[in-house]
C-alpha positions as CSV (number, residue, x, y, z in Angstrom):
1,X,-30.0,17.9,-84.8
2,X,-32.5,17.0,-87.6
3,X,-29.9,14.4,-89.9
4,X,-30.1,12.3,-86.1
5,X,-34.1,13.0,-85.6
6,X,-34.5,12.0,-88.9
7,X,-32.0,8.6,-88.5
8,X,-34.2,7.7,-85.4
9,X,-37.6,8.0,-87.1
10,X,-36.0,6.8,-90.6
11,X,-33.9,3.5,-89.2
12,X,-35.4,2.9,-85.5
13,X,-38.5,1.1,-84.5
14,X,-39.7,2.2,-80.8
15,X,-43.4,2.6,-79.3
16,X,-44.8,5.6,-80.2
17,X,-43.1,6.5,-83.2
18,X,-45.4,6.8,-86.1
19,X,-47.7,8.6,-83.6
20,X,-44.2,10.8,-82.6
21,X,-43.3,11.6,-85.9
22,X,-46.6,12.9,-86.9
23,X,-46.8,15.2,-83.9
24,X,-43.3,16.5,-85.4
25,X,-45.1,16.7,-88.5
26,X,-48.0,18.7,-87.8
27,X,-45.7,21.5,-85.9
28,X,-45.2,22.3,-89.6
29,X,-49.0,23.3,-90.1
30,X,-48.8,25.9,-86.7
31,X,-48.5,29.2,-87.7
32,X,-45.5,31.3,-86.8
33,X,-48.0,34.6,-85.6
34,X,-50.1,33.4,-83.1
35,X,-47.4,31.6,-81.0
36,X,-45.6,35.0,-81.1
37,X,-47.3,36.3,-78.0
38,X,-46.3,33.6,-75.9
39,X,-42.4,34.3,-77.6
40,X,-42.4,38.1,-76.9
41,X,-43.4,37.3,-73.2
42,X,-40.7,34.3,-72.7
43,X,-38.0,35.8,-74.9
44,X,-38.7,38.8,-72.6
45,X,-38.3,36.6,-69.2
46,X,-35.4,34.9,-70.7
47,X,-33.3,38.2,-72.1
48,X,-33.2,37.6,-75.3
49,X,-35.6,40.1,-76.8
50,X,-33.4,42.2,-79.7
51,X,-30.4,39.7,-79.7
52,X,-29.0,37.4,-82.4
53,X,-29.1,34.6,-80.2
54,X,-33.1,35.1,-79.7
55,X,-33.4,34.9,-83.6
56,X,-31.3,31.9,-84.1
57,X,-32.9,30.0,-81.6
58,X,-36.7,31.1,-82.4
59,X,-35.1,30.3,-86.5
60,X,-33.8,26.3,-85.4
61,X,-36.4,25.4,-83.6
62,X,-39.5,26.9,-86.4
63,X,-37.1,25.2,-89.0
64,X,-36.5,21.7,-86.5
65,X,-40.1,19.9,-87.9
66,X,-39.2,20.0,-91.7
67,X,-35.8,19.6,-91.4
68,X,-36.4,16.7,-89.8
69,X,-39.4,15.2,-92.0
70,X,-36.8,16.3,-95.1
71,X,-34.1,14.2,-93.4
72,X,-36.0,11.7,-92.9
73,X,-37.1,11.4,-96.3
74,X,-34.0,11.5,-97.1
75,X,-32.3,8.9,-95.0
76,X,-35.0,6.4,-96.1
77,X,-33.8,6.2,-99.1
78,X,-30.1,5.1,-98.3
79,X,-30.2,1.5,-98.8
80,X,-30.3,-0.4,-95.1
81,X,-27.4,-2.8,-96.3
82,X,-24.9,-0.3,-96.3
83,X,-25.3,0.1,-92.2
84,X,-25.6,-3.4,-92.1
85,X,-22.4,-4.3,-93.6
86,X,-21.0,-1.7,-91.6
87,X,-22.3,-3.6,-88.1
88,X,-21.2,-6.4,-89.3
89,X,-17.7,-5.3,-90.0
90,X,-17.7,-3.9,-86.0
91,X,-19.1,-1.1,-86.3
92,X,-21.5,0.1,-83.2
93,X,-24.9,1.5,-84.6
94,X,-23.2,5.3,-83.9
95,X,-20.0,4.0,-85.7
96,X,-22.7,3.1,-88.9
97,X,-24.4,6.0,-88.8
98,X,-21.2,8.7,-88.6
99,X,-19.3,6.2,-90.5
100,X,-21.2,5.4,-93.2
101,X,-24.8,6.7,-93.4
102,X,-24.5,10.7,-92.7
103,X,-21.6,10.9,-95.6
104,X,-24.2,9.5,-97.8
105,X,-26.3,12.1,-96.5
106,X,-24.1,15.3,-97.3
107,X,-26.8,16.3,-100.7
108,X,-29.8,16.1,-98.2
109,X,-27.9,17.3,-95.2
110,X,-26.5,20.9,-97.6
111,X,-30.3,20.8,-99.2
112,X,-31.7,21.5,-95.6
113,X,-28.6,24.3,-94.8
114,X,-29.3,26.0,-97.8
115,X,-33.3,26.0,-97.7
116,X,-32.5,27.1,-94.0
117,X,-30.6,29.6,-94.5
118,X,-32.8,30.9,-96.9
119,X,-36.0,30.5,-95.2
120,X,-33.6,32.1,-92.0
121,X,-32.7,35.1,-94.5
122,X,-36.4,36.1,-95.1
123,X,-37.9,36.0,-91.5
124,X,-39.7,39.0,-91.4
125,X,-42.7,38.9,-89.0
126,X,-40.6,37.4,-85.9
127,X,-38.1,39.8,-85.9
128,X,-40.2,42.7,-86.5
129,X,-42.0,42.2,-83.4
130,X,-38.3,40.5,-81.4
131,X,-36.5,43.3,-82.2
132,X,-36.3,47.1,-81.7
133,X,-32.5,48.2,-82.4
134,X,-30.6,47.5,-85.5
135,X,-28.4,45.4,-83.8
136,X,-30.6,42.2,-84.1
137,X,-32.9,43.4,-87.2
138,X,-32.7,41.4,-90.0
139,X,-32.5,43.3,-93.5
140,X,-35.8,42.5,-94.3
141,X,-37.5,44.7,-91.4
142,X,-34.9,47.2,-92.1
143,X,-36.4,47.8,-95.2
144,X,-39.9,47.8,-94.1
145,X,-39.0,51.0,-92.0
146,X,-38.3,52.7,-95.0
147,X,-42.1,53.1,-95.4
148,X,-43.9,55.6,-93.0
149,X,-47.7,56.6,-92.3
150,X,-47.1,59.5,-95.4
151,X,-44.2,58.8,-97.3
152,X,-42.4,55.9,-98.5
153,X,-38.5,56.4,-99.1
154,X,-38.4,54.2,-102.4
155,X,-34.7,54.5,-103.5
156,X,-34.0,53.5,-100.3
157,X,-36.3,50.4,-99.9
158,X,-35.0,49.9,-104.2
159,X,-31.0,49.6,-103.1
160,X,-31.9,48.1,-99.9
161,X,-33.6,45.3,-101.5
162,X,-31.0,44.7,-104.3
163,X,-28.5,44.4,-101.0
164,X,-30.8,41.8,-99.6
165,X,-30.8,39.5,-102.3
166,X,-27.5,39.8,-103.2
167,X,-26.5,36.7,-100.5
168,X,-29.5,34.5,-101.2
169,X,-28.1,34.4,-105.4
170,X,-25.1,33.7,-104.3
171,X,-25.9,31.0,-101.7
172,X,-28.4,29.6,-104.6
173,X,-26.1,29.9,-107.7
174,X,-22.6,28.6,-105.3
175,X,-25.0,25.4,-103.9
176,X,-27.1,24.7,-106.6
177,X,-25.7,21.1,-107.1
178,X,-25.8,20.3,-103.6
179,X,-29.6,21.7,-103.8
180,X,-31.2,19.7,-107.0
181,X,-29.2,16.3,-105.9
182,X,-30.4,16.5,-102.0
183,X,-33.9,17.7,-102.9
184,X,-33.9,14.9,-105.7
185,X,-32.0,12.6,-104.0
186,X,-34.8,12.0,-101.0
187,X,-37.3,11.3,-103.6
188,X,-36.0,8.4,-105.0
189,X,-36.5,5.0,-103.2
C-alpha cells in the first residue's frame, strides 16, 4: 500500500494534501509505547492477542507512515515525462503508473521490504506485551526470558542471539544492491 500512498501524494494534486501528508508524517514521531494500551484492549476485543496475524498487522500499519514518506521520496524523483509519454501513448493513469512508473520503482520499493523486514525482525516491546505463548513471540522476546529476577541464563541468551541475527545478515548481505540504489536512488532529483 505505501508505493500507491506515496504515487498519490508524489504525482496527484487534491485539497488537503500537503496538510494530509504531514499528518502521515507526524505518525512517524508517536511513540509505539503509549498507544499500546489502547492495542492490548482492541487486539483483545478483536482476538488477536498472541497471534501472527496481530503482529503483522500492528508491524504494517507502525511501518505504513515512513514507508510511505520513503516512497514518496522516491517516486518524486522519477522523471514526470516518462508517465506522460505513457498517457499519451493510451495509457490510463493506472496503466502509467503499473506500466511504467512502479518498475522504475523496484530499488525504492525492495529498500522499504528490506528496512521493513528488518525493523519487523526487531520488534521487541509490542510483542512482549501481545504475546504470552511461543507461538506468536518473536525471537527477540524469546531471548529476553532467558533473564530472571536472580539469574540470567547467558549461553542461552549468547546462541540465541547468534540465531537471531543470522536472517537479518543474510537479508542485508543477499539485498544489499537493491538497498544502497533504493536508499540512493530517492535522493537524487
Amino acid at each position: 500500500a505505501a508505493p500507491l500512498i506515496g504515487y498519490v501524494f508524489a504525482r496527484l494534486d487534491f485539497p488537503g494534501k500537503n496538510l494530509f501528508f504531514f499528518y502521515i508524517i507526524g505518525m512517524i514521531a508517536v511513540p509505539s509505547w503509549p498507544v499500546l494500551i489502547g492495542l492490548f484492549s482492541e487486539f483483545s476485543k478483536l482476538g488477536l492477542l498472541d497471534t501472527l496475524t496481530g503482529l503483522i498487522i500492528l508491524s504494517v500499519a507502525y511501518r505504513m507512515p515512513f514507508d510511505t514518506w520513503f516512497m514518496k521520496g522516491y517516486l518524486s524523483s522519477i522523471p514526470t515525462e516518462l508517465e506522460d509519454a505513457a498517457r499519451i501513448d493510451g495509457c490510463t493513469l493506472l496503466g502509467a503508473m503499473f506500466k511504467v512508473v512502479l518498475p522504475l520503482s523496484l530499488p525504492g520499493l525492495m529498500a522499504v521490504v528490506i528496512i521493513s523486514f528488518l525493523f519487523s525482525w526487531n520488534m521487541f516491546m509490542a510483542p512482549l506485551i501481545l504475546t504470552y505463548t511461543l507461538k506468536a513471540k518473536p525471537i527477540t522476546v524469546t531471548i529476553s526470558e532467558f533473564v530472571g529476577q536472580f539469574y540470567a541464563e547467558w549461553n542461552l541468551m549468547s546462541a540465541g542471539a547468534l540465531v537471531a541475527i543470522i536472517p537479518p545478515i543474510l537479508v542485508a548481505l543477499l539485498f544489499q544492491k537493491y538497498l544502497i540504489k533504493g536508499i540512493v536512488g530517492g535522493a537524487i532529483k
